[in-house]
C-alpha angles and dihedrals in degrees: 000000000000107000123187117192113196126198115195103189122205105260080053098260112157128223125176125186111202130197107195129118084316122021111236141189115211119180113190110189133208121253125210099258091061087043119111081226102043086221106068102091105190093214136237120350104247120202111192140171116226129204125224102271088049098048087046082056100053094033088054094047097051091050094045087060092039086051099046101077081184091074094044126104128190110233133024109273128169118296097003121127117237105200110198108191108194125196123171098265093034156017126206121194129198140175120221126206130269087225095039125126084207086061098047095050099045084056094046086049092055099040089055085046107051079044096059 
């Protein structure tokens, strides 16, 4: 089954982790023209390729947040992370919380990731 986890960050940076016949890591920033502020330029797009402990530790992260209804908030705010996880029968969305542990890890976890 094809799965396809996707991280919005809250300066509305995109990651998506692909399973396909390779597991990959994209992350998509954001430019200046798509900013709130018309100045925060996200950086360069990455494209990587994980390996399997990598992808277990993102995929671990992601479900740890999508299963801690704690964590959760109901509608986009600034700053907050919204996770979409795609299979080929469904996609869940859900929107973490600016405050959250689980946010701040699953950010920690990418950024290691597109630097490796």
């Amino acid at each position: 089954m094809n799965i396809e986890f996707g991280y919005s960050d809250g300066s509305g940076n995109t990651y998506r982790i692909k399973s396909e016949k390779t597991i990959t890591l994209e992350y998509i920033p954001v430019k200046p023209k798509y900013s709130s502020s018309g100045i925060y330029n996200g950086g360069d797009p990455v494209i990587k390729e994980l390996n399997n402990a990598q992808y277990e530790q993102i995929l671990f992260t992601l479900n740890k947040a999508i299963h801690n209804k704690e964590c959760q908030i109901e509608n986009r705010i600034k700053m907050s992370g919204m996770i979409t996880k795609k299979t080929n029968k469904f996609k869940d969305m859900v929107i973490i919380s600016p405050d959250s542990r689980e946010l701040k890890l699953i950010e920690s976890v990418l950024q290691e990731l597109i630097k490796k």
